[in-house]
Chimera marker file (.cmm) of the C-alpha trace (Angstrom):
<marker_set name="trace">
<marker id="1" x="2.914" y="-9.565" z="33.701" r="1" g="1" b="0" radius="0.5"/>
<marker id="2" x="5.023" y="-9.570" z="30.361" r="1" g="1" b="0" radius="0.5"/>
<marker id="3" x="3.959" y="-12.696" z="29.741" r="1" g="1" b="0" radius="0.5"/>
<marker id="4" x="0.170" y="-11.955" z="29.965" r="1" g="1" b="0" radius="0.5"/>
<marker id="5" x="0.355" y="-9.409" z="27.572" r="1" g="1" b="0" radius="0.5"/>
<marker id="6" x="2.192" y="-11.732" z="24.968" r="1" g="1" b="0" radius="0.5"/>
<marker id="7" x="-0.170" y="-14.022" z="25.248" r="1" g="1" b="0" radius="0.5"/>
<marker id="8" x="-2.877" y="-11.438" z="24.735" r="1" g="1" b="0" radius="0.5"/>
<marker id="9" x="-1.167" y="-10.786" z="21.852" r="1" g="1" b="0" radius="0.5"/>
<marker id="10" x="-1.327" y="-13.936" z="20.134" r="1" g="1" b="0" radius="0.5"/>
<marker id="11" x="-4.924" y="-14.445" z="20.946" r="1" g="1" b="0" radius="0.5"/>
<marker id="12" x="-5.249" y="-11.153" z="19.031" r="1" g="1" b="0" radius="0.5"/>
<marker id="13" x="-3.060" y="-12.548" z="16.060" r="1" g="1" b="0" radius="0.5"/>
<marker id="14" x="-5.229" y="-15.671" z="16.295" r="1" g="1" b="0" radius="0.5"/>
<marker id="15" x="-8.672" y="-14.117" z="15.802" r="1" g="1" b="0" radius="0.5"/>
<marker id="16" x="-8.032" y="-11.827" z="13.383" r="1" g="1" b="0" radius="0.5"/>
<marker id="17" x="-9.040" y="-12.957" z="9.472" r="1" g="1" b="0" radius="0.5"/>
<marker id="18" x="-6.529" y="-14.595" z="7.063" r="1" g="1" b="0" radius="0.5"/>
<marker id="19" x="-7.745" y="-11.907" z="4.569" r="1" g="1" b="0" radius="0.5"/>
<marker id="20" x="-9.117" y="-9.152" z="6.679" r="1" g="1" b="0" radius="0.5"/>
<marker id="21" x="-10.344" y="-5.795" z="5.180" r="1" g="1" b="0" radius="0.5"/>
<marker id="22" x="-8.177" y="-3.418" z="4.401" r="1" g="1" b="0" radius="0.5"/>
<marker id="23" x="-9.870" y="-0.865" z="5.840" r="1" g="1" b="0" radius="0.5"/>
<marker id="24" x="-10.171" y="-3.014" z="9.541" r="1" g="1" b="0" radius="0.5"/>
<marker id="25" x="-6.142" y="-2.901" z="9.098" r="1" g="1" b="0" radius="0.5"/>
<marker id="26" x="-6.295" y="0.997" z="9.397" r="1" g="1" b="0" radius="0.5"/>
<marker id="27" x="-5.736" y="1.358" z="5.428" r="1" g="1" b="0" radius="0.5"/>
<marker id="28" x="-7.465" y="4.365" z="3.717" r="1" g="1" b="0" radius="0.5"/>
<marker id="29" x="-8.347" y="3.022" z="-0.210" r="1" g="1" b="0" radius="0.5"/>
<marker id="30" x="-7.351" y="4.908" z="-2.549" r="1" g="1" b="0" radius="0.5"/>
<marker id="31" x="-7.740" y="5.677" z="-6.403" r="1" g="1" b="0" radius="0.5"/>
<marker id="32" x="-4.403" y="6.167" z="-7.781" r="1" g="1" b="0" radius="0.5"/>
<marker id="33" x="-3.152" y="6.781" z="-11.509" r="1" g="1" b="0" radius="0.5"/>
<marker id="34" x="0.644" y="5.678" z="-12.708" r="1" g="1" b="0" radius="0.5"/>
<marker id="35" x="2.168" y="7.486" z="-15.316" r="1" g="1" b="0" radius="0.5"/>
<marker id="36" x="5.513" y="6.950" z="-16.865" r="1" g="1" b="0" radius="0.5"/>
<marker id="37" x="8.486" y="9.701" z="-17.033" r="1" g="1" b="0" radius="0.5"/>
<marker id="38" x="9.357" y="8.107" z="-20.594" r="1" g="1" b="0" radius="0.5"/>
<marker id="39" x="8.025" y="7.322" z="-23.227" r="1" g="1" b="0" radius="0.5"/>
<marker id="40" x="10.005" y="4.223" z="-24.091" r="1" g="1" b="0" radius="0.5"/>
<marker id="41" x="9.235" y="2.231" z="-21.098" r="1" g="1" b="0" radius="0.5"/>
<marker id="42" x="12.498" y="2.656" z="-19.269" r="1" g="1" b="0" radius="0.5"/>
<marker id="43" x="12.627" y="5.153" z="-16.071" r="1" g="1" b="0" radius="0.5"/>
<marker id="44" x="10.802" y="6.060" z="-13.189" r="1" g="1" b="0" radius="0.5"/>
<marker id="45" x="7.096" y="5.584" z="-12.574" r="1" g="1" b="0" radius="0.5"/>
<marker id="46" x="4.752" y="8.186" z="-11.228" r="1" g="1" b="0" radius="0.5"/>
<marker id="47" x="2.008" y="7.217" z="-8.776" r="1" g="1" b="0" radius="0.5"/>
<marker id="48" x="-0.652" y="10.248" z="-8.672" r="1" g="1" b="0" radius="0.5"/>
<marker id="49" x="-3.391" y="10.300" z="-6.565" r="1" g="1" b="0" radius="0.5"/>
<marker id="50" x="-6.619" y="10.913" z="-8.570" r="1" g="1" b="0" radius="0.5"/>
<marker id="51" x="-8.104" y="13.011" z="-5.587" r="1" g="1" b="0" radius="0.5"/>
<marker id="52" x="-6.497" y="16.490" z="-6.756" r="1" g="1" b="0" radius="0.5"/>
<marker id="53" x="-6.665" y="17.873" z="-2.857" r="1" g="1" b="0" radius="0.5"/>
<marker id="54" x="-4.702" y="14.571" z="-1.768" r="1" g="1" b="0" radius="0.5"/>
<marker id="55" x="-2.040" y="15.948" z="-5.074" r="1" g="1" b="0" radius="0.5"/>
<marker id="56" x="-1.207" y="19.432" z="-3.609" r="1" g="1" b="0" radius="0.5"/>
<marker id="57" x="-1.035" y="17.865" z="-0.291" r="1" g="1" b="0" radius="0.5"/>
<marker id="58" x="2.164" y="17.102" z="-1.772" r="1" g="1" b="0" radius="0.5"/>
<marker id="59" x="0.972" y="13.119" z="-1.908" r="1" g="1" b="0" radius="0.5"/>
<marker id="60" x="2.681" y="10.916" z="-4.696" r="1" g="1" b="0" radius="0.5"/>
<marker id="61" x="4.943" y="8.555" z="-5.253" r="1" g="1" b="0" radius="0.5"/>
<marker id="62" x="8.262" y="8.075" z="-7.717" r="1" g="1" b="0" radius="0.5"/>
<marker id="63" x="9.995" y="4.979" z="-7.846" r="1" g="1" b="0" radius="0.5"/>
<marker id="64" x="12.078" y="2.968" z="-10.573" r="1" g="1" b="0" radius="0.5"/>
<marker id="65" x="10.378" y="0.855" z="-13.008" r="1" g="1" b="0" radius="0.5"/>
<marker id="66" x="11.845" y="-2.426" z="-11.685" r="1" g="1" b="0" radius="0.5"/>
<marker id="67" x="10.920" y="-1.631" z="-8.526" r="1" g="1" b="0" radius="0.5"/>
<marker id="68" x="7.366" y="-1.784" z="-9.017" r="1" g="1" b="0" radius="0.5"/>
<marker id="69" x="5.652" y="-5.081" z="-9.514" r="1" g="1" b="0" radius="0.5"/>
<marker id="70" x="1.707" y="-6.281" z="-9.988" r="1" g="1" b="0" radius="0.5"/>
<marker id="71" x="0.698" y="-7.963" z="-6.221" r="1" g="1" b="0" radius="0.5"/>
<marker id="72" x="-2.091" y="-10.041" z="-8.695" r="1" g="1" b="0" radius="0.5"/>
<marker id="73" x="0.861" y="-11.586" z="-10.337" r="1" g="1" b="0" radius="0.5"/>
<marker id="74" x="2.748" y="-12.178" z="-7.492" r="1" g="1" b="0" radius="0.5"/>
<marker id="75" x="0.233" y="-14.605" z="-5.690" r="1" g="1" b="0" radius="0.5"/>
<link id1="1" id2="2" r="1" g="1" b="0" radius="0.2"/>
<link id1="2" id2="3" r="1" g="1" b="0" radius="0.2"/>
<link id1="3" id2="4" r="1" g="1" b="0" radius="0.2"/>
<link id1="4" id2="5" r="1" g="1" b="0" radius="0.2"/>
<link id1="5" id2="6" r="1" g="1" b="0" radius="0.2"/>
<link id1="6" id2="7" r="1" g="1" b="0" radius="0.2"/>
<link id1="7" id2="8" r="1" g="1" b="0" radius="0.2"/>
<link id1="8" id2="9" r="1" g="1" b="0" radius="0.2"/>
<link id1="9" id2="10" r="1" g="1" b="0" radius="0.2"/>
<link id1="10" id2="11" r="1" g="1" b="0" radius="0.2"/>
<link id1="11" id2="12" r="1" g="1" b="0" radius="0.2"/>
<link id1="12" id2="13" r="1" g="1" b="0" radius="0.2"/>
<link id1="13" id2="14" r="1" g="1" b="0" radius="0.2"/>
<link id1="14" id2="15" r="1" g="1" b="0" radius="0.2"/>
<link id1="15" id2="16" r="1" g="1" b="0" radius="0.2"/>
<link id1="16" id2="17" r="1" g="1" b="0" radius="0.2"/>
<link id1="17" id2="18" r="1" g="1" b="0" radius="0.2"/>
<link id1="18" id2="19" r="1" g="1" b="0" radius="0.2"/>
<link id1="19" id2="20" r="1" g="1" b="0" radius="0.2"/>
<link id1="20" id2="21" r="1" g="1" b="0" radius="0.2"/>
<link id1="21" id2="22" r="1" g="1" b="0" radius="0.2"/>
<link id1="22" id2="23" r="1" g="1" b="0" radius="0.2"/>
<link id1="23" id2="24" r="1" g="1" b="0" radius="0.2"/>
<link id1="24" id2="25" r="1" g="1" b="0" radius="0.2"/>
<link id1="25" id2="26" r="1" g="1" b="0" radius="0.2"/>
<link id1="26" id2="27" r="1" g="1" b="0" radius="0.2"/>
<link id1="27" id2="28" r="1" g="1" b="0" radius="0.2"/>
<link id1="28" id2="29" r="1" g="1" b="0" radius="0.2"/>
<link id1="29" id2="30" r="1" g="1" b="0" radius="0.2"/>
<link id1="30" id2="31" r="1" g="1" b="0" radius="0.2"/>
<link id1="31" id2="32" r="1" g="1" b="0" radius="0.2"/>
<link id1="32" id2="33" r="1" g="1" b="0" radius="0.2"/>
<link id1="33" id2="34" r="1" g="1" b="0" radius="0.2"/>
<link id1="34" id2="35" r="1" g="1" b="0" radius="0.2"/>
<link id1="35" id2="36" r="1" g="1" b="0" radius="0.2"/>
<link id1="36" id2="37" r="1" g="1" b="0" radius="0.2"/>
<link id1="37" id2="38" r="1" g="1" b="0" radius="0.2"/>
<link id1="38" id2="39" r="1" g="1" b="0" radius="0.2"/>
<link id1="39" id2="40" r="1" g="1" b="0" radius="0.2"/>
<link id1="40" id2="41" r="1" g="1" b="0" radius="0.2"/>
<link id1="41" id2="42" r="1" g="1" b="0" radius="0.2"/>
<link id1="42" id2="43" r="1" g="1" b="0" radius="0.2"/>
<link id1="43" id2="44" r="1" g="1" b="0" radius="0.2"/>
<link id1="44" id2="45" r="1" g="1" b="0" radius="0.2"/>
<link id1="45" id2="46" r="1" g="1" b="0" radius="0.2"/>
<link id1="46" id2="47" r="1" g="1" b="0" radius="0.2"/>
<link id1="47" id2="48" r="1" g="1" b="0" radius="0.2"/>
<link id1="48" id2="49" r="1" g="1" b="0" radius="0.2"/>
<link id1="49" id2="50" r="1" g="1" b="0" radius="0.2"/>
<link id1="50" id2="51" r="1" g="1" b="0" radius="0.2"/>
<link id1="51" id2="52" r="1" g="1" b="0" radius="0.2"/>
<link id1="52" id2="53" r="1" g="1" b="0" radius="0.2"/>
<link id1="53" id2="54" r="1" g="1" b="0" radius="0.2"/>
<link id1="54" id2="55" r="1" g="1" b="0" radius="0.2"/>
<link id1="55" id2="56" r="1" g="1" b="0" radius="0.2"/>
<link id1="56" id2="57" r="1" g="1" b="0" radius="0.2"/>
<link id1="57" id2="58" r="1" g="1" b="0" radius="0.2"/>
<link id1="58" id2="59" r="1" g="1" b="0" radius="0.2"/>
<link id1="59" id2="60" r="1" g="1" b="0" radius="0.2"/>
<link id1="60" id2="61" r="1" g="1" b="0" radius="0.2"/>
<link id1="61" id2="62" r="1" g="1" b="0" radius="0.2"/>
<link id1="62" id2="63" r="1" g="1" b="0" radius="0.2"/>
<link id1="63" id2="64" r="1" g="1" b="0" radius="0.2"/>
<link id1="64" id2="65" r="1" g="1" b="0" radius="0.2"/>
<link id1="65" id2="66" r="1" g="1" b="0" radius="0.2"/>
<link id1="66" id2="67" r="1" g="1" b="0" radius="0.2"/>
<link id1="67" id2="68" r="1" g="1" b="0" radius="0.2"/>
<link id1="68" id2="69" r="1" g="1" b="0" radius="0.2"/>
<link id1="69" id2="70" r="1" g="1" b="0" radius="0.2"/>
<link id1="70" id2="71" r="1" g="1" b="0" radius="0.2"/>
<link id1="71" id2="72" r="1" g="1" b="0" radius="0.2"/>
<link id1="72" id2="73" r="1" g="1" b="0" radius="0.2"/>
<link id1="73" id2="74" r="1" g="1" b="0" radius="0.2"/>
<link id1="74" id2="75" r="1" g="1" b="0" radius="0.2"/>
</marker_set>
């Protein structure tokens, strides 16, 4: 029986789109604005959602400038 459900599996894998949607992957898009905690481009980044409700949901995102990279340029 394992075996059947690994191979449904991969069939699953196999038919899904090289690129699919994000949205067909469960993803909920998302307008988001970064801001930087200095001035001098050192520090931490701030990723704040521009949907104000999603912001006192307590939704946002710090993280270290060199942590944070363009996907565009990454391709």
């Amino acid at each position: 029986m394992a075996t059947n459900n690994v191979e449904a599996g991969r069939e699953r894998w196999r038919d899904v789109a090289r690129d699919p949607d994000p949205t067909d992957l469960g993803y909920d898009i998302a307008d988001w604005e970064v801001v930087r905690a200095r001035k001098d481009d050192r520090g931490h980044l701030m990723f704040l959602p521009e949907d104000e409700q999603r912001l006192r949901e307590e939704a946002f995102i710090v993280a270290e400038a060199d942590s944070v990279c363009d996907v565009v340029d990454r391709l």
